[in-house]
N, C-alpha and C positions, 0 to 999 in steps of 0.2 A: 740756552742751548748748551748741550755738553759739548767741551772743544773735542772729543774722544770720537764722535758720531760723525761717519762721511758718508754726505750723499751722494745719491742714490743709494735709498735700502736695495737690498737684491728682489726682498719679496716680502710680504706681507707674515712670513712665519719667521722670518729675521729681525722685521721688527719688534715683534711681539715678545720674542727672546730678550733681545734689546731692552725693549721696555720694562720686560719681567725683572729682570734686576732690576731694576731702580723704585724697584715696588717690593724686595723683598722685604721690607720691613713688617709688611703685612702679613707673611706668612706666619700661622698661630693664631691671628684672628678672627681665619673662617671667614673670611670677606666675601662681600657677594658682586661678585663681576657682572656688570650689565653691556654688552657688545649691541650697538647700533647697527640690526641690520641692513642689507645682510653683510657686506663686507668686512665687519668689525666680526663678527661672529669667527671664524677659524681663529684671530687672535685671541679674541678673548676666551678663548677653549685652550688654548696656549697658556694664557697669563691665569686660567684660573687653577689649572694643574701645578702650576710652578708654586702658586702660593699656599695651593691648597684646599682653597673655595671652592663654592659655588657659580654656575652660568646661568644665567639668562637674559633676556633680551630686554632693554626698553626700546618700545616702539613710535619712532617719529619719524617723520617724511618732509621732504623740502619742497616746495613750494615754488615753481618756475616762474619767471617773468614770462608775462604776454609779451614779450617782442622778442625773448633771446633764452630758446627753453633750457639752455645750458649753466643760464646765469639763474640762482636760487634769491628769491624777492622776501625768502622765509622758513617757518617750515610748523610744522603740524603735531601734534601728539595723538594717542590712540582716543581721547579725551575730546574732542574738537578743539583746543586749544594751542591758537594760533601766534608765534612771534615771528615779528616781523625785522627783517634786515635793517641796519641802523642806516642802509640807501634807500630804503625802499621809498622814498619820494623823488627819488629819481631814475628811477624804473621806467615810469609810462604804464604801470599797470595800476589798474583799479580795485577795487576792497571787493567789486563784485566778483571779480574773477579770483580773487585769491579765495572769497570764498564758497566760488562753485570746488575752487580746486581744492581746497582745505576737505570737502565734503566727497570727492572723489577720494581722497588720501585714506582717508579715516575709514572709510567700508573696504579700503586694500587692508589696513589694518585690521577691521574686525579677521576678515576671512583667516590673516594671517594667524591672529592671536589663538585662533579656533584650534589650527595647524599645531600651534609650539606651544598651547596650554596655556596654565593658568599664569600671572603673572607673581615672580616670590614677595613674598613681603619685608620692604627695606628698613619696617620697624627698627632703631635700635642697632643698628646694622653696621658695620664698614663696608661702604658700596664706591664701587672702583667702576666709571662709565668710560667707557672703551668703542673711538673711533680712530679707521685709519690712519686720518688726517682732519685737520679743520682750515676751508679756505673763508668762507664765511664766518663760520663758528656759529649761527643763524640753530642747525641743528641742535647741538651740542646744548644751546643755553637754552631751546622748549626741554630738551630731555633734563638738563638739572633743574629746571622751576619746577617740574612736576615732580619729582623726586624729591627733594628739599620741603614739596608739602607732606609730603607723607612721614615725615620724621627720621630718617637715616642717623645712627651715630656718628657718622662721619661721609663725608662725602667728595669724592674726588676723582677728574676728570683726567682721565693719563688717555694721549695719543703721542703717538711717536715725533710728527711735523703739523707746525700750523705755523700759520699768517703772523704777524704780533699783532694785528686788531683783532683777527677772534680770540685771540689770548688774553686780550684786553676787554672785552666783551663777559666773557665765562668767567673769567676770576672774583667778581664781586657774587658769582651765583652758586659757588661753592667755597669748600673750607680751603683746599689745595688742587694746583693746575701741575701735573706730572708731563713736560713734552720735551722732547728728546732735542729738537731741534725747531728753530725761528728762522729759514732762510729769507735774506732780503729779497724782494720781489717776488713774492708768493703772488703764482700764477695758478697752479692746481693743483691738488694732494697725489694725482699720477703723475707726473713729471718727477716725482720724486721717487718713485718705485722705479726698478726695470721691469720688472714681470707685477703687473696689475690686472688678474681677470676677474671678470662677471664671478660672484657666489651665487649657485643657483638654491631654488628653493629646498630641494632636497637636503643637499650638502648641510643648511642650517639646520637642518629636522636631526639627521644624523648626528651631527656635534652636542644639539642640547641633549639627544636621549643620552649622550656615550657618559657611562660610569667614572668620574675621574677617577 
């Protein structure tokens, strides 16, 4: 955690400012910022201007527990390829249901991919994955193992706050973990925002078309 960073961010485009420094190293390398929608998206529209890069989206979806739809059991890729919470045996949810819901997730995804195009190619690349927060980190590490197969020159996960177990999680699934802050007793990645709204679907159409 930087000792410099006090929370509560104000908003999700403070962080991303925030975070952008600590990523300019990257700028000149044309790096390709991947934002976890929708949320991460205005940031990472933020952090790709600053550096210079490219946006787009890697698409992955969380995966609820059948008893507590708030609590994430997992989470999904556009791919059907599913990882699972390092609790998830003690959830109370079953593989059946995680994989009706896995199969729900993925046809939200196709629709979406349709919407925001084709996906870039991270060949060779400096790819910068960009979510608001990690309370699980469940997300975070399906979006780096799919990414990681496809061969990226570098690869690295910058969010502003997470957990120290999803930080502890993600870091063997990439080269470098970029987070602004580790608070004790991570409870949920809004609790650390003041101003956290909904990113509707639009708002991400508009960011990926906008010309940096």
């Amino acid at each position: 955690m930087d000792e410099a960073v006090k929370l509560p961010f104000r908003d999700r485009a403070q962080a991303a400012e925030w975070l952008g420094e600590h990523l300019l190293r990257w700028r000149g390398s044309k790096p390709l910022v991947l934002a976890i929608p929708r949320g991460a998206v205005p940031m990472g529209r933020i952090i790709a201007d600053r550096l210079e890069g490219e946006l787009d989206v890697v698409m992955v979806r969380k995966i609820p527990s059948a008893i507590d739809p708030e609590l994430a059991v997992g989470a999904v890729d556009e791919h059907g390829t599913v990882e699972l919470a390092p609790y998830f045996h003690r959830t109370r949810t079953g593989m059946a249901w995680v994989e009706a819901q896995a199969r729900e997730q993925v046809a939200l995804m196709k629709r979406r991919r349709a919407a925001y195009g084709p996906s870039a190619d991270v060949r060779d690349r400096v790819v910068l994955v960009v979510d608001d927060g990690l309370a699980t980190g469940s997300t975070m590490a399906a979006a780096l193992r799919v990414l990681r197969s496809r061969h990226p020159r570098r690869l690295v996960a910058c969010v502003p706050v997470a957990s120290g177990e999803a930080v502890q999680l993600i870091e063997p699934l990439c080269d470098e973990v970029e987070v602004l802050a580790t608070p004790f007793n991570f409870v949920s990645v809004s609790r650390h925002y003041e101003v956290f709204p909904q990113i509707e679907e639009a708002e991400v159409i508009r960011l990926l078309d906008r010309v940096a």
